[in-house]
C-alpha positions in Angstrom: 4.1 13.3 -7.3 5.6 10.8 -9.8 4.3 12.1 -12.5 5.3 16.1 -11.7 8.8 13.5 -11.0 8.7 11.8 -14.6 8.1 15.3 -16.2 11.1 16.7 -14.8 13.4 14.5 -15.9 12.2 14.5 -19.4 12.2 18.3 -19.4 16.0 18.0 -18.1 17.0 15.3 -20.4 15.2 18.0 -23.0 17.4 20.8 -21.7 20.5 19.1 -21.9 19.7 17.3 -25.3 20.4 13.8 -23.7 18.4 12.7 -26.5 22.0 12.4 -28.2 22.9 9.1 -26.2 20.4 7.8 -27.2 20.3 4.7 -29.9 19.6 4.0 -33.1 16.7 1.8 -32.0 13.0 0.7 -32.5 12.3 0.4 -28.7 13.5 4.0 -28.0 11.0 5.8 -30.6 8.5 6.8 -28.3 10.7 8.3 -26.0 12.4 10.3 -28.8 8.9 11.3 -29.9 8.2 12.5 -26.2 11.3 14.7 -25.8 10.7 16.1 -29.2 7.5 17.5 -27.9 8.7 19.2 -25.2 9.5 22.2 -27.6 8.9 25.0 -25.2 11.8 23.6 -22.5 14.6 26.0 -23.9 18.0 24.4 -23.7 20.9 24.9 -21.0 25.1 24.4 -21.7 24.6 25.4 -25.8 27.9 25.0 -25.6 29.1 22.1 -24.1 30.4 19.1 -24.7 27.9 16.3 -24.2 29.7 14.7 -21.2 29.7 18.0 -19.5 25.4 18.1 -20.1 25.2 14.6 -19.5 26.8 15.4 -15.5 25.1 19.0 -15.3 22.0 16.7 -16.1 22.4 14.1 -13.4 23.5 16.9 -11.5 20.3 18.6 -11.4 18.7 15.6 -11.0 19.5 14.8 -7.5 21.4 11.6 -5.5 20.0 8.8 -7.0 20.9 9.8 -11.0 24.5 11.3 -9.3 25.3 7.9 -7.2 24.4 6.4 -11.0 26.9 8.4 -12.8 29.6 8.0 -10.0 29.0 4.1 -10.7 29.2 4.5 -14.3 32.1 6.6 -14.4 34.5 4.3 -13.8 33.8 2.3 -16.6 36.1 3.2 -19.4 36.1 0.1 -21.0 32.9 0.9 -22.6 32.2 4.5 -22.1 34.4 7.0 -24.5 37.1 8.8 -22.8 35.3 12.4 -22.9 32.3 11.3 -21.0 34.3 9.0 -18.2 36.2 12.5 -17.9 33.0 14.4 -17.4 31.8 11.7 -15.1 34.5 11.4 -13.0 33.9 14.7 -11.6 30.8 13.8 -9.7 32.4 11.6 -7.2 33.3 15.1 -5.7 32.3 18.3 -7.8 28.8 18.6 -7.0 27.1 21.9 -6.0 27.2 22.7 -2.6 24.4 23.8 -0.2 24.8 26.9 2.0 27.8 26.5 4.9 25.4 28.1 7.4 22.9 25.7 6.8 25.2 23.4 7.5 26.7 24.8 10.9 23.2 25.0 11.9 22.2 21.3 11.0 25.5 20.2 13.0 24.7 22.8 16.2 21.0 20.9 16.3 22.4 17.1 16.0 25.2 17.5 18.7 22.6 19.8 20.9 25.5 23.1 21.7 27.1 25.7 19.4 30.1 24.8 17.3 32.7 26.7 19.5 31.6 24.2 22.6 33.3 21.3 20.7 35.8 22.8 17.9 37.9 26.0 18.4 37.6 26.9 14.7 34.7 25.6 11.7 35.2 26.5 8.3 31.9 27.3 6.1 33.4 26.4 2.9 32.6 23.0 2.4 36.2 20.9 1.5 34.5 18.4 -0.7 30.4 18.4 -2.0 28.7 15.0 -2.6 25.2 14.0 -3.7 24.2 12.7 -0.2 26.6 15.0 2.1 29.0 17.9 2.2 31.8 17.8 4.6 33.6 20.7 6.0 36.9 20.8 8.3 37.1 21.9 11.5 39.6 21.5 14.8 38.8 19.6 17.9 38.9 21.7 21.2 39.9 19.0 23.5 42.8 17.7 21.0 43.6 20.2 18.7 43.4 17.4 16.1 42.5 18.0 12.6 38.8 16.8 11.9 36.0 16.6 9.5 32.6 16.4 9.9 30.2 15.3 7.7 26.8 16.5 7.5 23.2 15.2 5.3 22.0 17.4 2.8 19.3 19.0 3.7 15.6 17.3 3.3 17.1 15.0 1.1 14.9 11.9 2.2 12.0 13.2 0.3 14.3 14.4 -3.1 15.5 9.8 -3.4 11.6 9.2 -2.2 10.1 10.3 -5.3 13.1 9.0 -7.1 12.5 5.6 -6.1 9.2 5.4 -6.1 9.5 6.5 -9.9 12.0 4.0 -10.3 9.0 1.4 -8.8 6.8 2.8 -11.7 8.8 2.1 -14.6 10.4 -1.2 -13.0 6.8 -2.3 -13.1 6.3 -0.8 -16.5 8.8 -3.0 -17.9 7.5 -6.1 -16.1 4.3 -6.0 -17.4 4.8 -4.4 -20.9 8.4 -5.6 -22.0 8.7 -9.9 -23.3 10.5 -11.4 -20.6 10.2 -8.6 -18.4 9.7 -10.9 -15.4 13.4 -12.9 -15.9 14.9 -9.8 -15.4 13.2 -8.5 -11.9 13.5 -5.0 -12.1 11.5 -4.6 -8.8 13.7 -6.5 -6.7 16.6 -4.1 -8.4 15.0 -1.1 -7.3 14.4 -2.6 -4.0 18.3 -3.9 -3.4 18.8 0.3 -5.0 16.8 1.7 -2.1 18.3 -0.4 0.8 21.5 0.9 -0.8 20.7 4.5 -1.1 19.1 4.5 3.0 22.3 3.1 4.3 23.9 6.2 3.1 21.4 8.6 5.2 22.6 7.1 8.2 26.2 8.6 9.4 25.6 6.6 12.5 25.8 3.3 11.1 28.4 4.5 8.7 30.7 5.6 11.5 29.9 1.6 13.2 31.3 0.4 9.4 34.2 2.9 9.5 35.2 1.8 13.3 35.1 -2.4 12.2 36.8 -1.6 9.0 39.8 0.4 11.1 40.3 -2.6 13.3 40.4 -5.3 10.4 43.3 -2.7 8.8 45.8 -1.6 11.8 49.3 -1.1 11.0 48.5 -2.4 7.2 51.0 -1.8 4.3 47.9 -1.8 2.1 44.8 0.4 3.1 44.4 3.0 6.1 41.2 4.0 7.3 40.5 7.1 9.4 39.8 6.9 13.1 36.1 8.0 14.0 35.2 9.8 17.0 31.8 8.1 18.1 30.9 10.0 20.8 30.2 13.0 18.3 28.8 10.8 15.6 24.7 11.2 15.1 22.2 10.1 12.4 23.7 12.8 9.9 26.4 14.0 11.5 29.8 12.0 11.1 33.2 13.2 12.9 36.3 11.6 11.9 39.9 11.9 11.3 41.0 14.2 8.6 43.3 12.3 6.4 45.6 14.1 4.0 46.6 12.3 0.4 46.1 12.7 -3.1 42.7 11.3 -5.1 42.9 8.2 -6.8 41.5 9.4 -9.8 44.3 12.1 -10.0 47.3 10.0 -11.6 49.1 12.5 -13.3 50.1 14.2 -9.4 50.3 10.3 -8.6 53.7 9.8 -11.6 54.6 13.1 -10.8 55.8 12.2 -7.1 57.3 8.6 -8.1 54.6 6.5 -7.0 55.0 2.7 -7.9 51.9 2.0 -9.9 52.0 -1.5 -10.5 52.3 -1.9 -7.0 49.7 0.3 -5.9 47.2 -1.5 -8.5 48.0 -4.9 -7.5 47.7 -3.5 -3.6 44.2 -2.5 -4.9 43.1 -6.3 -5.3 44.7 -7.5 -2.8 42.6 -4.6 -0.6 39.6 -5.9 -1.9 40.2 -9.5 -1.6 41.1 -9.4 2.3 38.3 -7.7 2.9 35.7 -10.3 1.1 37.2 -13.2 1.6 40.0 -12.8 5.2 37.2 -10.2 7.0 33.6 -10.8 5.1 33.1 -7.2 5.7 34.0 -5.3 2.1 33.5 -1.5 1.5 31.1 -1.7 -1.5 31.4 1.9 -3.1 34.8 2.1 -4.0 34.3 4.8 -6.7 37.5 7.5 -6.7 36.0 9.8 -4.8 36.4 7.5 -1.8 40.0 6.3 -2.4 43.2 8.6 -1.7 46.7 7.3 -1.7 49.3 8.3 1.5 52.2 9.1 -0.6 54.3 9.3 2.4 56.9 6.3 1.2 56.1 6.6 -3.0 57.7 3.3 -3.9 55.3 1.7 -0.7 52.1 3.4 -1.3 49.1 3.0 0.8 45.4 3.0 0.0 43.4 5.5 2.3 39.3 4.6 2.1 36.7 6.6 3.2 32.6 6.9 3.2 32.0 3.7 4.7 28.6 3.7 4.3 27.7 0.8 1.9 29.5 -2.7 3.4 29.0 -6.2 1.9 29.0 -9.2 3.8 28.4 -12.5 2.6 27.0 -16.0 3.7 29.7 -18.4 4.6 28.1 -20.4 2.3 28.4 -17.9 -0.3 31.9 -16.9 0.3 33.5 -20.8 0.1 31.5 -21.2 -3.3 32.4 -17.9 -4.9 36.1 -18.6 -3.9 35.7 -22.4 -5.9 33.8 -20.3 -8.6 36.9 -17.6 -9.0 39.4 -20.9 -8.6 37.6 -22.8 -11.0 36.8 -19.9 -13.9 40.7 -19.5 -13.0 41.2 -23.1 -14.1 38.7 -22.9 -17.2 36.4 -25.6 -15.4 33.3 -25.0 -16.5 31.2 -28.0 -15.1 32.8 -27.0 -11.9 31.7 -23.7 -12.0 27.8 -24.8 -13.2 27.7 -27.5 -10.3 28.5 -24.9 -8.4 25.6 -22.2 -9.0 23.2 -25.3 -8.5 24.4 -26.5 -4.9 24.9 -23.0 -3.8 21.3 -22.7 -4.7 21.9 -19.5 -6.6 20.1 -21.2 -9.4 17.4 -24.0 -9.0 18.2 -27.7 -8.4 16.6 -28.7 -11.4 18.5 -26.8 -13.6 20.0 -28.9 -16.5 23.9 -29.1 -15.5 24.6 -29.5 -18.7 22.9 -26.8 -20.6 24.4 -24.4 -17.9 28.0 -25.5 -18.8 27.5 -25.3 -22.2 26.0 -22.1 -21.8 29.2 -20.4 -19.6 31.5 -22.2 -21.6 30.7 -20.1 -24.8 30.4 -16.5 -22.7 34.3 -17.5 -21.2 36.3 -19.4 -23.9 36.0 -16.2 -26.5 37.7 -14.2 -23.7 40.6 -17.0 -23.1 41.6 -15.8 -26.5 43.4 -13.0 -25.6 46.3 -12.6 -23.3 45.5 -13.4 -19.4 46.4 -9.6 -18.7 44.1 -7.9 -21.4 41.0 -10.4 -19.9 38.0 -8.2 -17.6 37.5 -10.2 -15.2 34.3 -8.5 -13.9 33.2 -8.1 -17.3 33.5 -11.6 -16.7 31.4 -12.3 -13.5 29.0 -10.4 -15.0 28.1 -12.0 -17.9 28.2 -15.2 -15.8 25.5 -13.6 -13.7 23.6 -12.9 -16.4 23.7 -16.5 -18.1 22.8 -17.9 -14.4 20.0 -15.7 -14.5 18.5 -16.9 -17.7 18.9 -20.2 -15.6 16.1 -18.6 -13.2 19.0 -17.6 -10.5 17.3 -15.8 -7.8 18.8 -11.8 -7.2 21.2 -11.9 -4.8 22.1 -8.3 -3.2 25.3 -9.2 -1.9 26.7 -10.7 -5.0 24.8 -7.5 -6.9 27.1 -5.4 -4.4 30.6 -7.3 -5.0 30.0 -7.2 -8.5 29.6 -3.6 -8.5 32.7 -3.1 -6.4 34.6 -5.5 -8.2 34.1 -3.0 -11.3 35.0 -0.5 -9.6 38.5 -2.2 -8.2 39.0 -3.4 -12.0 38.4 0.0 -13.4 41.0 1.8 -10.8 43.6 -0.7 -11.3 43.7 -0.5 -15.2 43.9 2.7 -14.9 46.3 3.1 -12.7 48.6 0.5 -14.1 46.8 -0.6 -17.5 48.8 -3.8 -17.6 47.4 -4.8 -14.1 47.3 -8.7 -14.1 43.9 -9.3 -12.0 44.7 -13.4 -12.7 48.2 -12.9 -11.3 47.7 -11.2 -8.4 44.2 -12.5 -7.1 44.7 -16.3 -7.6 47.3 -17.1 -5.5 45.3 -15.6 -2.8 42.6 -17.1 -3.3 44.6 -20.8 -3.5 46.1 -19.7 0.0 42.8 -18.7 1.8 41.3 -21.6 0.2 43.9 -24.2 1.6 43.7 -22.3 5.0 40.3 -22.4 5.7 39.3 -25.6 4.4 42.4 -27.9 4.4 42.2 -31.5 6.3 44.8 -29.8 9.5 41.7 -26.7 9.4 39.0 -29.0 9.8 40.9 -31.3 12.6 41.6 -27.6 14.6 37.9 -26.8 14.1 36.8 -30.5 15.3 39.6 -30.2 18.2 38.2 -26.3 19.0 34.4 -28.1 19.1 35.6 -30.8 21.9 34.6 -28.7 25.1 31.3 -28.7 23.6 31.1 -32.0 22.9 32.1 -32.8 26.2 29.2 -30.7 27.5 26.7 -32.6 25.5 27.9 -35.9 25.7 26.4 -36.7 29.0 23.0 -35.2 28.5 22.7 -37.1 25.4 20.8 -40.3 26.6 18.0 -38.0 28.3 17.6 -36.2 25.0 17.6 -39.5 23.2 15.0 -40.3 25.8 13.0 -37.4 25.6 13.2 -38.0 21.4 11.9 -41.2 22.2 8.9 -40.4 23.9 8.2 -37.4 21.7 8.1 -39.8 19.1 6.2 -42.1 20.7 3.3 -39.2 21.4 3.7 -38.0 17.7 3.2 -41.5 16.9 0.2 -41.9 19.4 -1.7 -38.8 18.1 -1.2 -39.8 14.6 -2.7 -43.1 15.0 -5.9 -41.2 16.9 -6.0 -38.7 14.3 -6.3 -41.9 11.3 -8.7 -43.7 13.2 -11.1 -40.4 13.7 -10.6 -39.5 9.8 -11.7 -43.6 9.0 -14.5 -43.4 11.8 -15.3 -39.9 10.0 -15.4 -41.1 6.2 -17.2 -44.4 7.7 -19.9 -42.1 9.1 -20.0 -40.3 5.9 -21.0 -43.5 3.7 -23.3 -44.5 6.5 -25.3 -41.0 6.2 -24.9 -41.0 2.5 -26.7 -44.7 2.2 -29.2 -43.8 4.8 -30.1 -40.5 2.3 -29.9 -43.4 -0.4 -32.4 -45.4 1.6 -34.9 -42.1 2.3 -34.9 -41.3 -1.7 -35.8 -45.0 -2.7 -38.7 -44.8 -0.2 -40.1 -41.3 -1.7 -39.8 -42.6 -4.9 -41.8 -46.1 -4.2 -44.2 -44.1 -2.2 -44.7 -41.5 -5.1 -45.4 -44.4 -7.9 -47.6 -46.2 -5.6 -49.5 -43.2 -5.1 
């Protein structure tokens, strides 16, 4: 299976002449060599641009290379302007499947005919994606205007073989490439997967949805679309329909008198309250999830949706990525070393030191240029990838905010390209930072914890009794367990001079014989 996989991809990549994008390198020889030989694949889209092959491409490759160029599209900071553009139009472009297929596959999950619960279904799909397609439709019992989402069809096998190609060459490059190991591609693919099977469950999707509504009620900043459980299964999902323009689509956006410096900077803060107010942060904020209610221009209001892949961090990990932002904010880099160590993103051993030294020269090039012009998840990630030369362990939540923190980056430079991340997320994280761990916090939390104590309190000398005889026995059977081990070695030098004893005999008897 993966190798009928492999070939397919090499015969697309052949038929689309991907070979283009490739570079000028040593290490990518073979794999030009390999392509070249594939002379009988005859060639698709002579004519197009190669951002237009390179989507066609992933395209016909399936969800996992599609989620990959939805990811990859919204960097523009290092991807030229004609393939972003191509890109871009994965996040909601891509080919649908039959509309009867899909009334069928909705009739099945919810168990009755489409006219029992909506008084009118419309076969065209409104929007295409690589896991789902979603079609409109009206509720009978409301008359409200709905969506449902519905799975692809036998999709779980199509990201099967994907992944478990993607297991192949992660191994591949383990074993074959110097320093493979460092890198752990394996635990990448695996972190991929989890991703990618979170998004084949609408169930769970429409739990994420519901929790990220409540965190958001009567916000200024982001509205998310109310879900109706009850009709909600493993790959059906049945929410509000929502009704704004696309995130990616800024031209409509300047056209109706939106404020865009407001609506970037509303983007951060979005993000922020969710990872660091909530813990609970939509992590696949790519354009094709993000819409903007329009309905007051100059107070513009994110609208999310496809709730499917949510972040949540440790508390641990959330008060030291907070001091990391505040003190790469401040340019301390010791801070920020000391930090990785106790957080135990990196080992305890690690020379404090050499890991300053070592972030200090990835940061202090950037502090060359204005505050504004800075990426500050170009940033994180190279800071990531310096703490991982350091041995620090992968850690999927921190893989997942990274991502989205790209994606919130990319949106708001585009949307307002002199978007001041440093302005706008540091005084909220000084704030959240002073509320939850300032001296009158900590005296609330102690004063909260009182009841408890007063529980306790009295069955505290019985426990410290029951300690005390625990110890006692601990103590007991340790002592019986020395003395058997000493009676057991003494034994053992006993037999082992009695053998003594028996040799020395044989040997006087043999000589005296």
């Amino acid at each position: 299976m993966t190798f009928f996989r492999l070939y397919k991809i090499l015969a697309i990549f052949r038929a689309y002449r991907l070979d283009e994008l490739l570079p000028k390198h040593h290490l990518v020889r073979w794999p030009r060599l390999v392509l070249k030989c594939l002379f009988w694949i005859r060639p698709k889209a002579k004519h197009q641009e190669i951002g237009e092959r390179l989507r066609q491409a992933l395209q016909e490759l399936g969800p996992v290379w599609v989620k990959f160029g939805q990811m990859v599209s919204t960097r523009r900071d290092i991807l030229p302007k004609h393939i972003a553009d191509s890109l871009t139009k994965l996040q909601d472009h891509v080919a649908p499947f039959d509309g009867q297929i899909a009334k069928q596959l909705i009739e099945s999950a919810l168990g009755q005919t489409i006219d029992y619960y909506f008084s009118h279904f419309d076969e065209k799909p409104l929007a295409s994606a690589s896991i789902a397609q979603v079609h409109t439709a009206i509720l009978k019992r409301s008359q409200a205007e709905v969506i449902i989402k519905v799975l692809r069809p036998n999709i779980l096998p199509i990201i099967e073989a994907d992944i478990l190609l993607m297991y192949w060459v992660a191994k591949q490059f383990t074993k074959r490439i110097k320093s493979g190991e460092k890198l752990r591609a394996v635990e990448i693919v695996r972190d991929y997967e989890i991703t990618l099977l979170k998004e084949l469950d609408l169930q769970k999707e429409a739990y994420n949805t519901i929790r990220l509504r409540d965190n958001f009620i009567n916000s200024d900043i982001l509205y998310i679309p109310y879900v109706y459980h009850d009709l909600c299964r493993k790959n059906v999902l049945v929410e509000e329909r929502i009704k704004g323009i696309p995130i990616s689509n800024i031209e409509q956006l300047k056209q109706n008198n939106v404020n865009m410096k407001l609506l970037a900077e509303r983007g951060v803060q979005a993000f922020f309250t969710q990872l660091f107010r909530d813990n609970f942060f939509h992590a696949d904020m790519h354009p094709g999830n993000i819409f903007v209610d329009i309905t007051e221009p100059q107070n513009p209001r994110y609208i999310g949706i496809d709730c499917a892949i949510i972040g949540i961090l440790t508390e641990d990990d959330q008060r030291y990525l907070a001091e990391n932002f505040l003190a790469f904010f401040n340019r301390d880099y010791r801070k920020i070393a000391q930090l990785y160590i106790t957080s135990g993103w990196v080992p305890e051993t690690t020379d404090v030191v050499a890991l300053e030294m070592a972030m200090r020269n990835v940061c202090e090039p950037a502090f060359a240029k204005p505050l504004a012009q800075i990426s500050f998840s170009q940033i994180l990630l190279q800071l990531f990838q310096v703490a991982r030369q350091f041995d620090m362990d992968i850690q999927p939540q921190l893989t997942l905010l990274e991502k989205t923190l790209f994606y919130i980056e990319g949106l708001g430079r585009q949307l307002y390209p002199e978007l001041d991340l440093w302005k706008t997320a540091k005084p909220f994280l000084e704030k959240w930072y002073q509320d939850k761990y300032s001296a009158k916090k900590i005296l609330q939390q102690t004063w909260q914890s009182l009841p408890a104590w007063q529980t306790m309190l009295p069955k505290l000398p019985e426990k410290l009794n029951n300690y005390e005889r625990i110890s006692k026995q601990m103590s007991a059977q340790l002592i019986q367990i020395t003395q058997e081990l000493q009676l057991s070695k003494k034994r053992e030098r006993n037999l082992y001079k009695m053998m003594g004893l028996v040799c020395a005999l044989c040997i006087i008897i043999l000589v005296s014989h």
